[in-house]
N, C-alpha and C positions, 0 to 999 in steps of 0.2 A: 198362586204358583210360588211356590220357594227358590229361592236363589240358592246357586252352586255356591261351594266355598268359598273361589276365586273369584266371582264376582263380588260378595261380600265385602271379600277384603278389600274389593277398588271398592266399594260404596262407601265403605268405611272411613278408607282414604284420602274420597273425597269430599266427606263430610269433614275432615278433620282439616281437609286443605282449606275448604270453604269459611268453616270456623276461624280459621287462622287469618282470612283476606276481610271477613266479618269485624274482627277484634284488630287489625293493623288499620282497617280503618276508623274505629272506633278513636285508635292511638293520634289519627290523624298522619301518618305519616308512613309513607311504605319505608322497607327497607333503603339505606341513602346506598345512592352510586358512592363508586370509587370517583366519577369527577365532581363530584358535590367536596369529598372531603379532601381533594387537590385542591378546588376554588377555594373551598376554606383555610386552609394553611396557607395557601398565598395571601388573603385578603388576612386573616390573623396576625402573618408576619408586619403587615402594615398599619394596623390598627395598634401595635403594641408599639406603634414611632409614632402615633397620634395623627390629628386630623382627620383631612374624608377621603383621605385616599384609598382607603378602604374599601369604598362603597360602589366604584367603580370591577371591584375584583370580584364582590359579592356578589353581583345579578345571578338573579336566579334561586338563592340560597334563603330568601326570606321566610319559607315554611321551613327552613332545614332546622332539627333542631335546637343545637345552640349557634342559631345565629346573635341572640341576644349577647352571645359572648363579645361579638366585634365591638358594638357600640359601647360596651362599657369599658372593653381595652384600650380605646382610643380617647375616652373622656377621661378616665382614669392617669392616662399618660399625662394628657394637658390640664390635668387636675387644677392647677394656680390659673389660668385663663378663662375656664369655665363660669357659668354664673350658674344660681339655684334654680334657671328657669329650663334652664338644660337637664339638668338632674332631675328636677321633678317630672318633668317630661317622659323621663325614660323611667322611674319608678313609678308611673302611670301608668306606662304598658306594658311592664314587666313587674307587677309588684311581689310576687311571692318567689324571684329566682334568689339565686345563690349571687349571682352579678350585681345585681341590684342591694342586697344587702350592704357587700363591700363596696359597692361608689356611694350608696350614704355613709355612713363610715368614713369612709377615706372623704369624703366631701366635710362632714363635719368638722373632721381633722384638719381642713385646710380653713374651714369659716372659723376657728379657733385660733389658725396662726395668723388669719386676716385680723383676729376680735372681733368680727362681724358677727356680735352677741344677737341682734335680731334675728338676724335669716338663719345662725343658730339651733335657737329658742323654737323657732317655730317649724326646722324640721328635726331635733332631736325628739332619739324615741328612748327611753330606760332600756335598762339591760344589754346596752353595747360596749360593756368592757367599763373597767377603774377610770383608765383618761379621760374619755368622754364623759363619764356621771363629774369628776371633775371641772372639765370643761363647762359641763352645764352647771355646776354652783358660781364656780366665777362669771358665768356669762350672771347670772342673780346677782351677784355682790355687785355687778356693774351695774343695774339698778336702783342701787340700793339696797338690796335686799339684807337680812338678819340672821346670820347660820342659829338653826337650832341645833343641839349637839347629834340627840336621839334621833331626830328626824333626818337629818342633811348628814351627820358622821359617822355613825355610832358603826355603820355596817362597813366604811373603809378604815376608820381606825382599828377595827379586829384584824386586820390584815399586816403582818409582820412589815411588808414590803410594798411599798405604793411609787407610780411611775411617775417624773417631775411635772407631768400635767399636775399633779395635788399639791406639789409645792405652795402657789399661792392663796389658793384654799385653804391649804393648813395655815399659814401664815396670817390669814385674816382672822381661821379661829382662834389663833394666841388673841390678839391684835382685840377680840372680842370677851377675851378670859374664860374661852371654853377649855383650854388644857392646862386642866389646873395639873398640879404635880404627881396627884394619886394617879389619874388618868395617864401622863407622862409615862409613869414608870410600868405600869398595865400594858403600856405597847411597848415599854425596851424589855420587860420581862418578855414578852411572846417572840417578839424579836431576836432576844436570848435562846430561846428554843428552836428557831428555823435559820440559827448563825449567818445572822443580818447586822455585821458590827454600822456599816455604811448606815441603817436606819434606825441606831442608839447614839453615834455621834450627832444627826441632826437633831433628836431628841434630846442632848443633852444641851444645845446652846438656848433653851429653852426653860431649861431647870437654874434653880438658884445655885449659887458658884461651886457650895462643897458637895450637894446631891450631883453639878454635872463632871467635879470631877470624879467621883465613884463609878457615872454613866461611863467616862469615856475608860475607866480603867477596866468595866465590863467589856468594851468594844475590844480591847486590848488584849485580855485574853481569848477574846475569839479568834483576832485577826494575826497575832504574833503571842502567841501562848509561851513561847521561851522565854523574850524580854518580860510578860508582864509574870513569871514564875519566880523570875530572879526579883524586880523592879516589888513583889509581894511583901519581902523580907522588909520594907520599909515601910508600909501600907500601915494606917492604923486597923486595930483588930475590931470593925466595925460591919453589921450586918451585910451592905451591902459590896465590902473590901472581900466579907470572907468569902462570898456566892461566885464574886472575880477570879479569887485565888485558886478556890476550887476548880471553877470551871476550867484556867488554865493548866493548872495538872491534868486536868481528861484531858482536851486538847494534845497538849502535851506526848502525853501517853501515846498516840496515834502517831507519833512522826516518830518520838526518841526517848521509850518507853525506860531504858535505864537513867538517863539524864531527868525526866518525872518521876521517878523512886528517889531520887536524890534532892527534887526542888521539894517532894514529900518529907521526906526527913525532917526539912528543917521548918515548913512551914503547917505541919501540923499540930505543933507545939505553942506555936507563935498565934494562932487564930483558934476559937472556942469554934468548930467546924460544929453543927448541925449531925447528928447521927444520920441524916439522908445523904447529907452531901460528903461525909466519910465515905458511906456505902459506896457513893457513885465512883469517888475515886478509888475507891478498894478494887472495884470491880472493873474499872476500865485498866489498872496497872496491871491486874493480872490475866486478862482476854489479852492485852498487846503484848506482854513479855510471851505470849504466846502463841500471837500472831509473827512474832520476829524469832523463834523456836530459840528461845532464851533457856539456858541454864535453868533450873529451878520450874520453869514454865509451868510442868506439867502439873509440880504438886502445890505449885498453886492454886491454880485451878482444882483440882481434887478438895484445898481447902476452904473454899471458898463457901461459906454458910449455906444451908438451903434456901433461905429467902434471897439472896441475891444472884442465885442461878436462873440463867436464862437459856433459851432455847440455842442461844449462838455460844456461849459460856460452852458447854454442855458439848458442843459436838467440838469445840477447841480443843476440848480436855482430851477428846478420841484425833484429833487430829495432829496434837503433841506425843501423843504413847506412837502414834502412827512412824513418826519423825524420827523416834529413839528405837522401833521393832520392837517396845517393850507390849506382847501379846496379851500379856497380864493386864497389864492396864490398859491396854485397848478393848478388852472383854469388860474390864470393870466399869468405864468412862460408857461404854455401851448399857449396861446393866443401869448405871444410874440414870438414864435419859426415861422420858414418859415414854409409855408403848405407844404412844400413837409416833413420836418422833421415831424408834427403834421399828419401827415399818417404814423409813423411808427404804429404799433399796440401796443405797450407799452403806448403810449402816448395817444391813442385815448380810451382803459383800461383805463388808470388813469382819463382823459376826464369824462369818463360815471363816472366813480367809485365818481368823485368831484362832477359833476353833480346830481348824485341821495344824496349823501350827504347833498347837498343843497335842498334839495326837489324841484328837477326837475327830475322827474323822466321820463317824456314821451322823453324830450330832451335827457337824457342818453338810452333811448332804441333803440333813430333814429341812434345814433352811438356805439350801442353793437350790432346790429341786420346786420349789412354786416360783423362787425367783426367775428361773431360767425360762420360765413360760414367756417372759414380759419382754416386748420389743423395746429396752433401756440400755446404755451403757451397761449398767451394770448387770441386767439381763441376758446381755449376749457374753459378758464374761463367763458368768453361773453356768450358761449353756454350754459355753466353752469347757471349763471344767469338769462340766459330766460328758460331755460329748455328745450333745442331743442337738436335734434341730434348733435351730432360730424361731422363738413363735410369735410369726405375724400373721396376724387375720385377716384381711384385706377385704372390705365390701365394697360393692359399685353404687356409683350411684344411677337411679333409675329413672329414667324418661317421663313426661308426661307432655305430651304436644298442645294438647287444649291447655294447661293448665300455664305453660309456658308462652303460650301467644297469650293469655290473660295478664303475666305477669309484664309482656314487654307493651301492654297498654300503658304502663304507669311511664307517664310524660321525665318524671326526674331519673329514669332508670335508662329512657331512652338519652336523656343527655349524658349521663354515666357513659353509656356505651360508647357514642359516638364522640366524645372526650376523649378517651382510651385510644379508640382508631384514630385519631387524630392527633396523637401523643401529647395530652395536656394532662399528666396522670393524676398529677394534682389537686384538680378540679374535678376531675372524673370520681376521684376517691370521695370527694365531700358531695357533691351528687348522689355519690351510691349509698352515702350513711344515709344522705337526708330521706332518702326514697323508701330506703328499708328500714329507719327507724321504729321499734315497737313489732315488725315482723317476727311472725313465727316459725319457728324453726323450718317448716317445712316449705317455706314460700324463700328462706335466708337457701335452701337447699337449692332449689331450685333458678336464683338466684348466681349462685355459684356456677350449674352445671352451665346456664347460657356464658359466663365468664370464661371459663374454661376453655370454651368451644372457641372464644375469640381471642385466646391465647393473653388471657390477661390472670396471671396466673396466681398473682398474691390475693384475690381475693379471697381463694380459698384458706390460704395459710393463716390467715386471719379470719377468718368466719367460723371453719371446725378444727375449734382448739380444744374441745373439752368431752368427754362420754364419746358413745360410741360414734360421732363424728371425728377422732381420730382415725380410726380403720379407712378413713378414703384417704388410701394413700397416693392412688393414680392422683389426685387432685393437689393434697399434699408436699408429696414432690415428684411435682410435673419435669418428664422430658424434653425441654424443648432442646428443637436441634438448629431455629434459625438462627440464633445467636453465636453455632459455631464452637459451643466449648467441647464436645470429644475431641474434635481432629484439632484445636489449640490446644489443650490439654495434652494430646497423645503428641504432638510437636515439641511442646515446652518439654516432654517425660515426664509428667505428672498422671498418675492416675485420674481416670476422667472421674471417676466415683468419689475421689476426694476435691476433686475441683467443684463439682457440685456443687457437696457437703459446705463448702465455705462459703458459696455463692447461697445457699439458702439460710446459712446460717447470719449471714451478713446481712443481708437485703432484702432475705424474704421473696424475692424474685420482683423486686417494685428498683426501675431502673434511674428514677430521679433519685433514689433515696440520697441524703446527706447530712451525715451527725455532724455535732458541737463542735466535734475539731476537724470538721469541711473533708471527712473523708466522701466520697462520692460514688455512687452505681453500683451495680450491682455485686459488686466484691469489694469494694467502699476502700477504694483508694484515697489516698493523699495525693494532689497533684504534685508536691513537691519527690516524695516517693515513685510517682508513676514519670516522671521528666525522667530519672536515672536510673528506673527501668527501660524507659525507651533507648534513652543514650545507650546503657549495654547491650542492648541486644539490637542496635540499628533499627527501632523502629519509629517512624514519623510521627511526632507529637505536636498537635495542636492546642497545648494547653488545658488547662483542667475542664474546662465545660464541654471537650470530646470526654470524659469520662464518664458523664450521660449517655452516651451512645455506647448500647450491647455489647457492640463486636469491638469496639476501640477497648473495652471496661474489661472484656475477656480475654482481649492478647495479651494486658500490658497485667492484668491479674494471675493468669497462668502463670507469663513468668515469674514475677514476683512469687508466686508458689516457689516454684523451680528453685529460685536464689535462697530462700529460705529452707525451703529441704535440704540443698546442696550445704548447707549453713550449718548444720545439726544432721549431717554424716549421713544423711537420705531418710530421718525418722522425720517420719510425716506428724507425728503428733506434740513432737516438740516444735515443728514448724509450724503446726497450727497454732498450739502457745505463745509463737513468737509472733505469730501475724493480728494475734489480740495484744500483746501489752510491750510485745516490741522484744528484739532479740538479745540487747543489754539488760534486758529483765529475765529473762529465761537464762542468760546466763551467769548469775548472780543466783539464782534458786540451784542451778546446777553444781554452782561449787561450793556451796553451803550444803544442799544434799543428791547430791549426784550418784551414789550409788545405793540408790533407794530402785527397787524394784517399778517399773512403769505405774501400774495400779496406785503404788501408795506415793507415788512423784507428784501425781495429778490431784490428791486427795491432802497434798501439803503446799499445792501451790498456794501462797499469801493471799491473793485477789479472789473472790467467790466470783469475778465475772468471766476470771479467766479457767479458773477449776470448770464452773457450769458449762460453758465456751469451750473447751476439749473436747468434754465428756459428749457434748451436744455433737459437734463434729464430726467427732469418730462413729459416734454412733448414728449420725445422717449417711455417712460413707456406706455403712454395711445396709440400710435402705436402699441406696442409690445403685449400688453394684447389683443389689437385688432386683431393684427394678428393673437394670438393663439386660439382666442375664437371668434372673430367675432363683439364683443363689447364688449364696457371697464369699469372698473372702474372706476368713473369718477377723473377728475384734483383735484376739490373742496374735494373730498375725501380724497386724495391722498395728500395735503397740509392743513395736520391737523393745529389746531392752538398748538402753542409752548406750550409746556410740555404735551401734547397730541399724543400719535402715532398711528399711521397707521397700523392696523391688515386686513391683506385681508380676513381670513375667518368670520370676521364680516362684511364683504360690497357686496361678492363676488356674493350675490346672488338678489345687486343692481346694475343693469350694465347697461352701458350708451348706446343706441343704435347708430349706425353709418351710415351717409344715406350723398350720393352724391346730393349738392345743385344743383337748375337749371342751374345758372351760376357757371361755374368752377371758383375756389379760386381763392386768389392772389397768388403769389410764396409762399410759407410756408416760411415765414425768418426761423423760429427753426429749420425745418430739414431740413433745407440748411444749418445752420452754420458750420455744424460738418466736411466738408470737403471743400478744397481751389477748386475754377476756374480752374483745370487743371485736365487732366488725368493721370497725374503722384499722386505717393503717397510723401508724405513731408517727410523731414530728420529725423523726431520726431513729435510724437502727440502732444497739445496742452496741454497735463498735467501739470501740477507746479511741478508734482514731489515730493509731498509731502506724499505719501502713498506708 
């Protein structure tokens, strides 16, 4: 007898629910309650002050799955107190986690500062980092033992830079006559290359008296390239005087490019300079008189031989004619670039843009008109221009239930997850690399779609960065509305679409994030920045470690928008500018070229993190408006001209409509930049830090 449709379908159903309670218990683990991962952040809180207080909070929690996390929180805290029968203990029962790795490690670390060389010795493993390989030579040399260079060196002296655990290892290999001087200078050369002056001066108290004064005259011009330019003129004209001299003119050139034309002058006479190391100074004098839109700049660069043209030379040259409106030599500095560079979309934008200038105008449409297809800054320009749709494609991604209870068997994916619920994002992210390492695109997809659903949303922005994994935009940039930024945003008077744009641009939607200069969460504040944000606008501050927290990160981040739009006369695009390299920087490009039309302002700012960092922005904005409404406001809108700003409720109800071209895009470069080639998340956002 045949079954109805609708029976079917529940067969179906419940074959798939069946499957799914088959393979959860294969994982060993149902789904966790909400009081599993209450008991866990309580007993976490306690385990990260040490001891067994801990253990009293966990009952219960011992199948859960990162319980393993408590015990190592807690050993890890009392790290100095602990002995190795404790640790091995727990890397008995837990030997392949993520935990377990860092308390050996971290345990090692502390049998090193004990010098408890035996207990050491016998649980170090290789490949835990420089200090510890370190560590384990001197734990040898306290034997007795005999460095050999090849065997015991060879592979941390290639390294420019080594951490003072190798201090006394390196000091034994003197001590043994492994660094003899040719070796010496083999590492202050590489040194020289990755401007490590710190690891040429120790290098030179090691050389004979007149090789280490040459060494530290190299350090010298790394580390103060003015003093050792002037300090040159008296340098004897000696091989490794001239490599110094040179090298502090490039330096040089980088800070205070006319004052290195001048330290040139004199000391290119004075030293028999190498034809390589001419060249480099040739070419680094005339990329920065260029970078600082010097006088002469442009036809410098123009003269600049073909063997020393480089790919950043080359778009200088377009970005100096840009600076002067000279059309002419914007077309030509185009013209001279390789065709693969003259297809980035920046370039083939200024292309049209020189060409209609010139009154060729049918010639600029035949290359705005495939531009204008590409969801890019400079694509929605093009589009602008002709007045055609926005073309973004947008694909979903697609379900698969069996194939997604198979994936949530994988025990390191389920710690992933329940990290994330738990808010350890930290952990959670190196769980989720370690789990999907070597994954295939289709398993990393699906992968994502369970991510998503638990509102963990940078997974995606970092997983589909490349081919037609950018078109999931719903994943890309995710709406989330618990964190409160429309109605902060519509409070502050910032458009929500551009508050977004800066929060994806910054953070990626990953809410610990924190770069080098400690800006923090999700809009990657400075705590010092966000204290006098709060103080103006009366809001309560808790110090910087509330800027981990969403909604704390998004009120005191709006405003800080707000202040900074109101700063630059309501243009949100110089306020984006200013919220990457700071508002005393944006206003210094403005009075050097301030009545450059927006397009070519953004295309002569100095910094490529802050040019890329606009252009990314603005063009996240016209996604974001998109996603919430369907169609946007348009680019051209949106990049008022200076002293002009940006009010959405006077445009709001001119919107750009959005329609999928016959032929799908190129990759979008814009919203690709905003995340690296990997599925892991990076140490730190891309911020400067400066807000």
């Amino acid at each position: 007898m045949s079954l109805s449709v609708a029976p079917r379908r529940i067969a179906r159903r419940l074959l798939i629910v069946m499957a799914g309670l088959l393979l959860a218990g294969t994982a060993g683990a149902a789904e966790p309650t909400q009081a599993q991962r209450t008991a866990f952040k309580q007993a976490y809180a306690a385990a990260l002050q040490g001891g067994d207080g801990w253990r009293s909070l966990a009952g219960g929690l011992e199948n859960y799955a990162i319980y393993p996390y408590l015990e190592a929180a807690a050993l890890t805290h009392d790290i100095r107190q602990i002995d190795r029968a404790q640790v091995e203990s727990y890397l008995k029962r837990y030997p392949d986690q993520i935990p377990a790795g860092d308390l050996r490690r971290d345990f090692l670390a502390e049998l090193a500062r004990r010098q408890d060389w035996d207990n050491f010795l016998a649980m170090y493993q290789p490949g835990q980092g420089d200090a510890l390989a370190c560590n384990a030579l001197q734990a040898q040399l306290s034997k007795g033992a005999q460095l050999d260079f090849d065997r015991d060196l060879a592979a941390l002296w290639a390294k420019p830079k080594l951490p003072g655990a190798c201090d006394p290892v390196l000091s034994a290999a003197h001590d043994q006559g492994l660094l003899t001087p040719q070796r010496l200078w083999d590492r202050i050369d590489r040194a020289a290359d990755a401007v490590q002056p710190g690891s040429i001066n120790a290098m030179a108290a090691w050389l004979p008296a007149e090789d280490a004064d040459a060494a530290k005259r190299l350090a010298s011009a790394l580390s103060d390239p003015g003093t050792a330019a002037v300090a040159a003129n008296q340098w004897p004209d000696t091989p490794r005087n001239r490599q110094a001299a040179a090298i502090a003119v490039e330096r040089l050139a980088r800070r205070q490019s006319v004052i290195a034309d001048t330290a040139w002058q004199k000391l290119q006479d004075r030293f028999a300079f190498t034809p390589q190391q001419r060249d480099r100074v040739v070419y680094a004098l005339a990329l920065f008189h260029a970078t600082d839109y010097d006088e002469g700049a442009l036809s410098r660069l123009a003269a600049l031989p073909a063997a020393l043209q480089t790919d950043v030379s080359r778009e200088w040259r377009v970005r100096a004619a840009l600076a002067q409106r000279d059309w002419r030599a914007v077309l030509a500095a185009i013209d001279a670039m390789p065709a693969t560079q003259q297809q980035d979309g920046e370039w083939r934008w200024f292309r049209a843009r020189a060409l209609t200038e010139l009154g060729r105008g049918a010639e600029a449409q035949r290359v705005l008109t495939p531009l204008a297809q590409e969801p890019t800054f400079y694509g929605f320009l093009a589009a602008d221009r002709l007045e055609q749709p926005y073309g973004i494609c947008p694909i979903q991604l697609t379900s698969d239930a069996k194939r997604e209870q198979a994936l949530l068997a994988n025990r390191g994916l389920q710690r992933a997850f329940e990290l994330f619920a738990v808010d350890v994002p930290r952990q959670a992210r190196r769980e989720w690399s370690q789990a999907l390492d070597g994954a295939d695109a289709d398993t990393l997809r699906l992968a994502v779609a369970l991510a998503y659903r638990r509102g963990w949303y940078d997974r995606a922005v970092f997983t589909f960065n490349n081919g037609e994994a950018l078109r999931y935009y719903e994943q890309r940039f995710p709406l989330a509305s618990q964190d409160g930024l429309v109605p902060q945003a519509q409070e502050a008077g910032i458009d929500p679409s551009w508050a977004y744009a800066i929060l994806r641009a910054e953070s990626a939607w990953m809410s610990d994030a924190r770069s080098g200069a400690d800006a923090r969460g999700l809009m990657q504040l400075l705590p010092s920045t966000a204290a006098l944000v709060a103080k103006r606008n009366d809001i309560r501050w808790g110090g910087g470690e509330t800027l981990f927290d969403p909604v704390t990160n998004i009120i005191l981040g709006t405003r800080y928008l707000a202040q900074m739009a109101q700063r630059f006369s309501g243009s949100i695009w110089l306020a984006s500018a200013a919220y990457n390299a700071g508002p005393g920087k944006v206003d210094q490009w403005l009075e050097a070229r301030g009545a450059l039309p927006p397009d070519l302002f953004v295309a002569t700012i100095p910094y490529k993190e802050t040019r890329e960092y606009v252009a990314r922005v603005m063009s996240f904005a016209v996604i974001y408006d998109w996603r919430q409404h369907g169609n946007a406001v348009t680019l051209s809108q949106r990049m008022t001209p200076i002293g002009q700003g940006f009010n959405l409720a006077e445009v709001s109800a001119e919107r750009k409509r959005v329609g999928c071209p016959i032929a799908a895009p190129a990759v979008p470069a814009e919203a690709a930049t905003a995340a690296p080639a990997s599925n892991m998340a990076p140490p730190a956002p891309a911020s400067s830090g400066t807000h």
